[in-house]
Structure formats: structure tokens, C-alpha cells
N, C-alpha and C positions, 0 to 999 in steps of 0.2 A: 374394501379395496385392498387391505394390506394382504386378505386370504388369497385372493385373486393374485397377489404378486408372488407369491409364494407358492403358489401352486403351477406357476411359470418357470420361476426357477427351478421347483422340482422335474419339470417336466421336461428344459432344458439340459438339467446337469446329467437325469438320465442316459439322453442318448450321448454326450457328450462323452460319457466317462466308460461306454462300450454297454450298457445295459440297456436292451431294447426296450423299449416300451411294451413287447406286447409280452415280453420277459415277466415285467411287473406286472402285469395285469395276469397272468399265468398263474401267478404268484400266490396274488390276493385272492383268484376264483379258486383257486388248489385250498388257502387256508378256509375259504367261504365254505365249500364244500365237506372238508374236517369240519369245523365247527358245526357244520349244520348235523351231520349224522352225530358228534358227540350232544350235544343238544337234543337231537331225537330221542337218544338213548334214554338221555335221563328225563324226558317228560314224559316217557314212555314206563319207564321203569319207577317212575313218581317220589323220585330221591329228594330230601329234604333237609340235605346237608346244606352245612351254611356256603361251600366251595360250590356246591352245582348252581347255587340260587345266582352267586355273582358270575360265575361263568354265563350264564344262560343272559344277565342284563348286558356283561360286556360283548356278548354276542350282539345281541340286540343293537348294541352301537356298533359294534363295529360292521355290520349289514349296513347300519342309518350311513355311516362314513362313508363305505364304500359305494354306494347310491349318490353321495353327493360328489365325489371323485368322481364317475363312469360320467357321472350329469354333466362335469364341469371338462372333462377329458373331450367330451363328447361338441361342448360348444365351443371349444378353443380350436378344435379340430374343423369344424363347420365354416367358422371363419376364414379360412383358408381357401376354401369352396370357392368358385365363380357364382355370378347371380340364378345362371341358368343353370347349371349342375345343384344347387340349390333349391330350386326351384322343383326339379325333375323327383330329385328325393323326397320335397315336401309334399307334393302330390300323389307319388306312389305309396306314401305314408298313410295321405289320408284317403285313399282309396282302398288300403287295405283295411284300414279299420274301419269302415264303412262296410264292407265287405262281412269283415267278422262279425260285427254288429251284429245285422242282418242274419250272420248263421244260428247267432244267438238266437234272435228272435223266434224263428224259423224252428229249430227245436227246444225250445223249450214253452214254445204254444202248444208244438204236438204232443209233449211229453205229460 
């Protein structure tokens, strides 16, 4: 509960203080993006410095984090939704992956 209040307040004081929200999320997918190609690099390149090894776990969290920020940005924002615009997105939701499914299905029997 307490994570939950703090990630209100964060999300509050953001726009409050002139920084957009999708500012920060800009942010985090720009530093997502570096890490991910330095990461490539050295798994690619199979470096076994003790600096790539912790890089590459703090990477790893910080992926796991920012999955659970997007999760939790995403259900604070939901709430806000009416029942029927709610409703329309959770159906075109599960219509499309139902959809994909099925593509899945579909080629990978034929293949």
C-alpha cells in the first residue's frame, strides 16, 4: 500500500512541477533502449569483466521496474476511464489477442 502511495505522489508531483508525464516515460524508454543495445553489445562480444556482469543484472532490474511502473501507470490511468470506455478497450483487447493467437496457430501448423 505504501508503494501504491508513492507512486501517486510521484505521479502527481510530475505534472505539477511542469514535467509531463510522457516526458518521463520518454525518458525511461530512451534510457531502456541504451541499456538494451549496451547489453547486446557485451553479450554479443562475451565480456567477463566483473563491470559488464553487474551492468547487465542492473539492467535486468531495471527492465523488471520499469514493467512494474508502465503496469501500475497504466492501472491508475484505467481508473479514471468510465465503465463503458472500459469495457470497449477490454474487449478490443481481447479480441485482438484472440486474433493473434489464431495467427499463431495458423502458421506455425503450416510451417
Amino acid at each position: 500500500m505504501r508503494l501504491y502511495k508513492c507512486l501517486i505522489i510521484l505521479l502527481e508531483s510530475t505534472s505539477k512541477e511542469g514535467m509531463d508525464l510522457s516526458k518521463l516515460n520518454k525518458t525511461l524508454y530512451a534510457m531502456g533502449v541504451i541499456g538494451l543495445i549496451i547489453t547486446l553489445f557485451i553479450v554479443y562480444k562475451n565480456t567477463k569483466n566483473v563491470f559488464a556482469v553487474r551492468f547487465v543484472i542492473g539492467y535486468v532490474i531495471f527492465i523488471f521496474l520499469l514493467a512494474f511502473y508502465f503496469l501500475s501507470v497504466t492501472i491508475l490511468r484505467m481508473r479514471k476511464l468510465k465503465w463503458v470506455e472500459l469495457r470497449k478497450r477490454i474487449l478490443k483487447f481481447v479480441r485482438l489477442s484472440f486474433l493473434n493467437s489464431v495467427f499463431v496457430f495458423v502458421f506455425t501448423s503450416v510451417a
